[in-house]
C-alpha positions in Angstrom: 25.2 0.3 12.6 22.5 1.4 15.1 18.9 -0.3 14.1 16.1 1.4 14.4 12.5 0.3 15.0 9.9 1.8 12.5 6.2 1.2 13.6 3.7 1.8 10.9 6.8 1.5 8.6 4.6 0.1 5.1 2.9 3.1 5.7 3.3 6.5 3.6 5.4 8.2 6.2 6.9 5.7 7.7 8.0 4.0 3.8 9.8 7.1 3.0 11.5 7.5 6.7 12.8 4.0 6.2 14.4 5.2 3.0 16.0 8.2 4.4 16.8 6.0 7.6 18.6 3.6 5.3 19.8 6.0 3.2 21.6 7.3 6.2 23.3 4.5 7.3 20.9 3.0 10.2 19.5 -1.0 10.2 15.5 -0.7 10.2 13.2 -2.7 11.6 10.1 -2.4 10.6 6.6 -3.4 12.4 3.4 -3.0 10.6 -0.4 -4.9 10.9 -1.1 -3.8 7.7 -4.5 -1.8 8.7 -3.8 1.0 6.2 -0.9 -0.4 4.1 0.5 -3.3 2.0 3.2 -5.9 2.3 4.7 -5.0 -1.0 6.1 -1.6 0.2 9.0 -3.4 1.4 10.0 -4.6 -1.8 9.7 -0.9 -3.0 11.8 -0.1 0.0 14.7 -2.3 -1.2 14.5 -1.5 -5.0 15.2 1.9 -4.4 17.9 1.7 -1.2 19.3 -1.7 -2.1 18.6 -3.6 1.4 15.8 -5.3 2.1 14.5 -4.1 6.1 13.2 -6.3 8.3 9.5 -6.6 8.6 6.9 -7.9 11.3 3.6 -8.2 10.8 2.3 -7.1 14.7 0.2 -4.7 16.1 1.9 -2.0 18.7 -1.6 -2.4 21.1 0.0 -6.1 21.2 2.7 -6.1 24.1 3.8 -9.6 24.1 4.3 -9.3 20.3 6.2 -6.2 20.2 8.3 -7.7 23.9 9.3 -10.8 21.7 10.6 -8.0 18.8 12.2 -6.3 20.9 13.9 -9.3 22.3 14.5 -10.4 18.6 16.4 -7.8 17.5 18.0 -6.3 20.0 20.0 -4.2 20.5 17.2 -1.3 19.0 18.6 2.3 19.7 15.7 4.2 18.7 11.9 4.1 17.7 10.2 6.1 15.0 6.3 5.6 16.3 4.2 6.4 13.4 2.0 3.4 14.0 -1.8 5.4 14.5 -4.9 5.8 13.2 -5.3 8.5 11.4 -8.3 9.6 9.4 -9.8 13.6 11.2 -13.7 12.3 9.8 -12.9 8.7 11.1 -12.4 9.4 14.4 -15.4 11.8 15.0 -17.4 8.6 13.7 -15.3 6.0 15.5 -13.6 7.6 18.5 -12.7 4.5 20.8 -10.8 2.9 18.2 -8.5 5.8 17.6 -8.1 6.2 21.7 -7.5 2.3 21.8 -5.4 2.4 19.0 -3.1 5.2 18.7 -2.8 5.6 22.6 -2.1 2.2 24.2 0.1 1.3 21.1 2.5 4.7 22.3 1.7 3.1 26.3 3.2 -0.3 25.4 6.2 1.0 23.4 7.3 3.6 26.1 7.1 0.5 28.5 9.4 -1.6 26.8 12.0 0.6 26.0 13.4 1.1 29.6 13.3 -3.0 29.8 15.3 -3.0 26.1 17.5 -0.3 26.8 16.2 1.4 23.9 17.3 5.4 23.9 15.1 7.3 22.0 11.7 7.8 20.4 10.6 10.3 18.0 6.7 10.6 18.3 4.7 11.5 15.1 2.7 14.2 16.3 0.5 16.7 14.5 -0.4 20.5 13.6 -3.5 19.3 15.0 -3.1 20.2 18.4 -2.6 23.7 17.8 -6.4 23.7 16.4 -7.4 27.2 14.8 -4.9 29.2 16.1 -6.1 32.4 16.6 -4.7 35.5 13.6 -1.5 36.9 16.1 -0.4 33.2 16.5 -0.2 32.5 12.2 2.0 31.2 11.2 2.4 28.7 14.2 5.4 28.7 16.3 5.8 25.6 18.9 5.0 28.5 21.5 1.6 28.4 20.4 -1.2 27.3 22.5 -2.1 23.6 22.4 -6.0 23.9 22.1 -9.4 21.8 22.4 -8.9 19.0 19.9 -11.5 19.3 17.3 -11.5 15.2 16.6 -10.8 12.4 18.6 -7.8 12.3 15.9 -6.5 15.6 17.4 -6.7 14.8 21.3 -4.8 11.7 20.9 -1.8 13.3 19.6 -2.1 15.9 22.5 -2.7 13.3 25.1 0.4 11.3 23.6 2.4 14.2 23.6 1.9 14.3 27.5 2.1 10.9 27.9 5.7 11.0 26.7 6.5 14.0 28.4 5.2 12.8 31.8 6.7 9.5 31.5 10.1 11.1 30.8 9.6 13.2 33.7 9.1 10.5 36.0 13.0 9.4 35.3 12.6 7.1 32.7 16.0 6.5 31.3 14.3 7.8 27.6 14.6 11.1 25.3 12.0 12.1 22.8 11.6 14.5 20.1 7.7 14.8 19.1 7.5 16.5 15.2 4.1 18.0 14.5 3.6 17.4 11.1 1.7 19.6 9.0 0.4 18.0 5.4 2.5 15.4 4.0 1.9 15.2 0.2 3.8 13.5 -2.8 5.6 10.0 -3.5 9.0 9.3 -4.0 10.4 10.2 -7.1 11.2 6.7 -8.2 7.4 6.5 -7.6 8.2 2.9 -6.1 6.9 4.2 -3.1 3.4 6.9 -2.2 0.8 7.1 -0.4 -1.4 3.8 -1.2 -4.4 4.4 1.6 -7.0 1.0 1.8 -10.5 1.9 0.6 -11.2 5.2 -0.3 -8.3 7.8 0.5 -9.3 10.0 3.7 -6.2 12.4 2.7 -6.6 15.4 -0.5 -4.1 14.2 -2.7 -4.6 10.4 -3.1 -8.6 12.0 -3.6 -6.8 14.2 -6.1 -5.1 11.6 -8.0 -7.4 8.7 -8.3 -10.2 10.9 -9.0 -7.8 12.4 -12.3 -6.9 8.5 -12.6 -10.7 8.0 -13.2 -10.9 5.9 -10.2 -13.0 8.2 -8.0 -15.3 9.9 -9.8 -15.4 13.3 -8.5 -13.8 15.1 -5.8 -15.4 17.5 -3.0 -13.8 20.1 -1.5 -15.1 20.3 1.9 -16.3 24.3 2.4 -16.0 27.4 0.2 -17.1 29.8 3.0 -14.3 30.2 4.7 -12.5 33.4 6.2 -9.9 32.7 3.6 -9.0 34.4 0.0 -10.5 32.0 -2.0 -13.3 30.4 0.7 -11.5 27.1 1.0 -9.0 25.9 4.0 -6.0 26.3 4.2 -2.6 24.2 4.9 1.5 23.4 4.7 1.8 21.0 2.1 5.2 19.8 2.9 6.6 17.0 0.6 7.2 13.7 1.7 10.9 13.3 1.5 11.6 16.6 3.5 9.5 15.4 6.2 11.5 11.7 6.4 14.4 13.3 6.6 13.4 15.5 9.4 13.1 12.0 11.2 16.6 11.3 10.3 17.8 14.5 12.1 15.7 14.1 15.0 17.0 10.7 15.6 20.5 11.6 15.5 19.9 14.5 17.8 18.3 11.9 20.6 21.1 9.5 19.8 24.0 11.9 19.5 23.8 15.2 21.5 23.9 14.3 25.1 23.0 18.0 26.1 19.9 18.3 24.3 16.6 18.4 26.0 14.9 14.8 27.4 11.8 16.1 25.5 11.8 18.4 22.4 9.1 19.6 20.3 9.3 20.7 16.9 7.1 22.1 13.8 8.2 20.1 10.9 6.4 22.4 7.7 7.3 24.6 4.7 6.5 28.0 6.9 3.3 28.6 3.8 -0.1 28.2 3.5 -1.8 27.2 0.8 -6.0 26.7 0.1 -7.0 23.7 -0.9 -8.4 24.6 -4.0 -5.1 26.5 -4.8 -3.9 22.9 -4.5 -6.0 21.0 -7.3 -5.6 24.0 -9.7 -1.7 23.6 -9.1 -2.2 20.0 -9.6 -4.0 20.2 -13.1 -1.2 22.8 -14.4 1.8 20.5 -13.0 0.2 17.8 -14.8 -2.1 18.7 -17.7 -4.7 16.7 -15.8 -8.2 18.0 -15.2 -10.0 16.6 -12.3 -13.7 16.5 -12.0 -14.5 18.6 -8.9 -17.1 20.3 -6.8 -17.5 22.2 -3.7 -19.9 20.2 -0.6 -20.5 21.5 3.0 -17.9 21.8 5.4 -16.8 18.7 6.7 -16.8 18.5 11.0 -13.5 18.8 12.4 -11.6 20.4 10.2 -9.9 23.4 10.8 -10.3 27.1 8.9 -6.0 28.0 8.5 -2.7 27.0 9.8 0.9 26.9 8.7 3.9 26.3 10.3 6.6 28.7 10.9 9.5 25.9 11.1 12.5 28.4 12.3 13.2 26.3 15.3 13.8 22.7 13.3 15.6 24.7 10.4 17.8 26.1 13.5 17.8 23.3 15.8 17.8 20.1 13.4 19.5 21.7 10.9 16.5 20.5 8.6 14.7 22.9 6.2 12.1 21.8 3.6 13.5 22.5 -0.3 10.7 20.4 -2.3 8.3 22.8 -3.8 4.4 21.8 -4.2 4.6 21.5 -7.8 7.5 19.0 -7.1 5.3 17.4 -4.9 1.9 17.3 -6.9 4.3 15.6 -9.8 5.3 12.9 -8.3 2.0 11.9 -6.3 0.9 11.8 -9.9 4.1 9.7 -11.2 3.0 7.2 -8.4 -0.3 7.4 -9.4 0.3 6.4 -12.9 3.0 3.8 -12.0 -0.1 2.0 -10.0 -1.8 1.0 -13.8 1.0 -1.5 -14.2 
């Protein structure tokens, strides 16, 4: 059974990768600090998959920590690096702890796995480096051009992304496979696992769903004058699952096919866009659920439109996305509810 290291594994992404990962017939390791996530996710974790993954509570940025891990569990085949900082707003306020954070924790990892024979990382990137992509490049191939980061958020993922590929270039004994995500929404459909952000969510749809939970009480949608058909921005909502198992493919293609590329990229989206305030109206008629709402200047960093076109991971991974956004909105709402109890 190959094991697999999962940084930033308590948290949304990395929770449901675990799953698939399990699911899938890999042993996981997790490794968390718990920044933006709780302890009790593993438990989740188990309830639904049956086995319990280990879990370390470190910090990537720590190298002696994540060395005596390493060391601990070895052999580890592959890493899943999901481990970052990741709030667009948060970063324009706090930039040198996103550089600190989400770069020297990728720095340390890449360092180790030569030293722990570890084959393969798959780097969770973003549709962030892309920017606004200009009209002829919608939706966005992995062709596209990489543009001027509009957040500290942004530029780390691009400066990771060349940090893995010059480091593989220099002859490390490593493959990668970095996924730019587009917008992860939804929860498992046990709801024993969703997106559970500390403080106030910086994502839409935990906003969304506490604010119709009565937790928040109103939400703003951040610019109605837009160059869009309804004035608000536009995105891939791409559910949760389809996005973990995306992970699952990638890893087995580092693992398993020896002629593949050292480093590959891929978009990792549903190929549609859709506005932001097409999302909360969806959300109300999924769930019969009104939520108290109200347009507020733009917000900086944020980007006008993008979507993916995915044709190269549908042809490549074999993956394609199949959960809809009202299957998506339904279950960030089931996990929303399951959170009274």
């Amino acid at each position: 059974m190959k094991r697999i290291l999962v940084t930033g594994g308590t948290g949304f992404i990395g929770s449901h990768t675990t799953v698939e990962l399990i699911n899938a017939g890999y042993d996981v390791v997790i490794v968390d600090n718990l920044s933006n996530s709780n302890a009790d996710v593993v438990k989740g974790i188990e309830r639904i998959t049956g086995v319990c993954p280990a879990f370390e509570e470190a910090d990537c940025c720590d190298m002696d920590a994540m060395d005596s891990i390493f060391s601990k569990y070895a052999p580890i085949e592959g890493i899943i690096h999901f481990a970052a900082s990741k709030a667009v707003n948060e970063s324009v306020e706090k930039p040198l702890l996103y550089y600190r954070n989400n770069i020297v924790s990728l720095v340390n990892l890449l360092e180790l796995m030569p030293k722990h024979d570890v084959k393969g990382i798959i780097f969770s990137s973003s549709c962030t480096v892309y920017g606004q992509p200009s009209a002829e490049n919608l939706p966005v191939t992995e062709e596209a051009p990489i543009q001027q980061a509009l957040s500290p958020y942004g530029n780390t993922k691009q400066i990771n992304e060349e940090i893995i590929r010059d480091f593989v270039h220099s002859g490390a004994p490593v493959k990668s496979v970095i996924l730019r995500y587009f917008n992860p929404i939804g929860a498992h459909p046990t709801a024993l696992i969703g997106e559970l952000p500390n403080g106030v969510p910086m994502n839409l749809i935990p906003f969304v769903t506490q604010t119709a939970a009565g937790i928040r009480g109103e939400l703003k949608i951040f610019g109605n004058d837009y160059s869009t058909e309804d004035g608000t921005c536009i995105r891939d909502y791409i559910y949760v699952v389809d996005l973990a198992k995306a992970h699952v493919k990638a890893m087995q293609r580092v693992l398993e096919v020896e002629d593949s590329d050292s480093v590959e990229t891929f978009n990792i989206g549903t190929g549609r866009g859709v506005s932001t305030l097409e999302v909360v109206e969806t959300f109300e008629r999924v769930t019969g659920v009104k939520v108290n709402w109200k347009y507020a200047p733009r917000r900086e960093g944020d980007i006008e439109k993008v979507w993916a076109n995915p044709e190269k991971a549908n042809s490549i991974l074999g993956w394609k996305a199949e959960g809809t956004l009202d299957e998506a909105l339904s279950t960030a709402w089931k996990w929303q509810e399951s959170l009274k109890g």
